[in-house]
Structures are given as structure tokens and as C-alpha cells.
N, C-alpha and C positions, 0 to 999 in steps of 0.2 A: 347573524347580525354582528357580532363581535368576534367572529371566527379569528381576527389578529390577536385577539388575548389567549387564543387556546394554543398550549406546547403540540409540538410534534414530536416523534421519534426520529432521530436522526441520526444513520448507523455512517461515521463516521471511517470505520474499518473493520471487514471481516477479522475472524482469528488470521495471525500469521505462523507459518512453519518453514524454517528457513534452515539454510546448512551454507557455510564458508568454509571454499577452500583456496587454495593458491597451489597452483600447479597440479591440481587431485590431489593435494595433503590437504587434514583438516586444520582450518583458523583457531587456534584455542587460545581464549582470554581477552578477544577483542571486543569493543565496544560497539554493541547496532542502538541507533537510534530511529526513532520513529516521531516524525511531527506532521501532525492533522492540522489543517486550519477549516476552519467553520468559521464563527461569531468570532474565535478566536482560537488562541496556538491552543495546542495540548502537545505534551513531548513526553513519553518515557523511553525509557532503553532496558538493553536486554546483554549479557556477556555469554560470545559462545564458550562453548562447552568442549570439551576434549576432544568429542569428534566433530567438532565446527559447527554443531546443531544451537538454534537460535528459537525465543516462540516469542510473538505479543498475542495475549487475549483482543474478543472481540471488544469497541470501543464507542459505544452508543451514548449520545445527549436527551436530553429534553430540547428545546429550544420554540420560542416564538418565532424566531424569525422564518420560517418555510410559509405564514402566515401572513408575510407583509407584501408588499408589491414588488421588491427587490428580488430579483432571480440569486442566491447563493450557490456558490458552487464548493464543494468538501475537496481541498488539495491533501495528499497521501506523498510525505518522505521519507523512505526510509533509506538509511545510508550509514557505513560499516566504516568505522576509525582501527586504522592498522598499522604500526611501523609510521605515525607521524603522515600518512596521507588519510585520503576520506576518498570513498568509493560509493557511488550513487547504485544502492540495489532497484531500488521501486521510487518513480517520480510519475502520478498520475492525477488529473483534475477531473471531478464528475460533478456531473449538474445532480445524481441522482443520489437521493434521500437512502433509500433500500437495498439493501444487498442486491448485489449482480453479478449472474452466475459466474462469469469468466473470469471477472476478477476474482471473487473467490476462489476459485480455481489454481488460478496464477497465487493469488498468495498464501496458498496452502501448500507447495510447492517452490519458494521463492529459495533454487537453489542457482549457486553463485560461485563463479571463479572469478578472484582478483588478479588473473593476467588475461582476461576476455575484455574486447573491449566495451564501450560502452555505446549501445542502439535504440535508434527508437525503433519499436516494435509496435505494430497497428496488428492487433485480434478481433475477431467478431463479438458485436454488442448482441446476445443472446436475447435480451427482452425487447432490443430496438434495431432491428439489423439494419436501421438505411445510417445509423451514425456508430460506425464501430469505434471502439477504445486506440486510445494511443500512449504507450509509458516508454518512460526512456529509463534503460536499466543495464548492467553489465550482464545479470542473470539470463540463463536460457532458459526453454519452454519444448517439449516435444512438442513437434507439429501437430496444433490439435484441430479440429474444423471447430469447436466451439471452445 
């Protein structure tokens, strides 16, 4: 009867595992940011590491709103500040509340050359396969079927 006053879990973003490089040398001491919107922003960052290696933990809410009659959808940016430019790694929008597999996939793996350029890339939606994902990112991916 009052199911809009009960929170949901709302996984916002998998863990990420990420590596910069430029030219196949690693990025070291650059700034990755990461900004979710839901209800609202969430932003932290992360500075690669010697060998261009980057992580965010996973990013879960509480929230009522999955409860109300408004469809939300959770936006994922994450994007690497280098030498005075900004490089878009991961830019994805999902209507889905729960982890999904491909994306986690993809961002457990979010490895990145800043002289690739930047695509959008459509993968298979593993839980929903008649609407597969779409992100636009400089990063590549081996050919995976899922």
C-alpha cells in the first residue's frame, strides 16, 4: 500500500579497474573522475598510479525514488584530465537499478589509450538481449559475445 515510502537499493556502479596509457606508456599522476547521476550527482576521483592503473569501488544508494511512478535512469561518467585536456573513458545511461553483467565486465577492464579515438560502442545486454547497451568511450574491449 505505501510501497513509495520503501528505499530501494540502487547499484549506481560496479567496481571499476581501469589502466591509462598514451601511446602504450603508462599515464601516471593524472586525475580520473567519475560522476553518477541518479536523484542526484555523486563525483569522486581516483590518480593513476605509476603504471597508469586506476580503481573506483562499487557505488550503491538507498533511495525511494525507484518507488514512485517516474522511470529514473542512473548516468555513469567517467573521464581522465591529462596535460590540460579531458578524455571521455566510460559515458553510459541505464534504466537498470542491478548490476549488469556486461557492464561489469566492461568496467573491470576499462583499459584506455589517449591517442584512440573516441566511439560509440553497442554490446550485448546479457539480462535483456532485445535492448543491448550503448557507451561512448576512447577505451577498447576484446571482442566479446557477451
Amino acid at each position: 500500500m505505501f510501497d513509495w515510502l520503501k528505499k530501494h537499493d540502487v547499484q549506481l556502479s560496479p567496481a571499476v579497474q581501469g589502466k591509462v596509457l598514451l601511446n602504450g606508456a603508462p599515464v601516471t599522476g593524472a586525475t580520473v573522475s567519475r560522476e553518477l547521476h541518479y536523484d542526484k550527482e555523486y563525483v569522486d576521483t581516483a590518480i593513476s598510479d605509476d603504471s597508469g592503473n586506476f580503481s573506483f569501488p562499487e557505488k550503491s544508494i538507498r533511495s525511494r525514488k525507484p518507488g514512485t511512478l517516474q522511470e529514473l535512469r542512473t548516468r555513469q561518467v567517467i573521464v581522465i584530465h591529462y596535460q590540460q585536456d579531458t578524455y571521455l573513458l566510460w559515458y553510459l545511461t541505464t534504466s537498470s537499478l542491478t548490476p549488469q553483467q556486461a557492464i561489469v565486465q566492461r568496467l573491470a577492464a576499462l583499459n584506455c589509450d589517449l591517442s584512440d579515438t573516441e566511439q560509440e560502442q553497442v554490446f550485448p545486454n546479457i539480462e535483456n538481449p532485445d535492448f543491448p547497451h550503448s557507451t561512448f568511450s576512447i577505451c577498447r574491449w576484446e571482442n566479446r559475445k557477451s
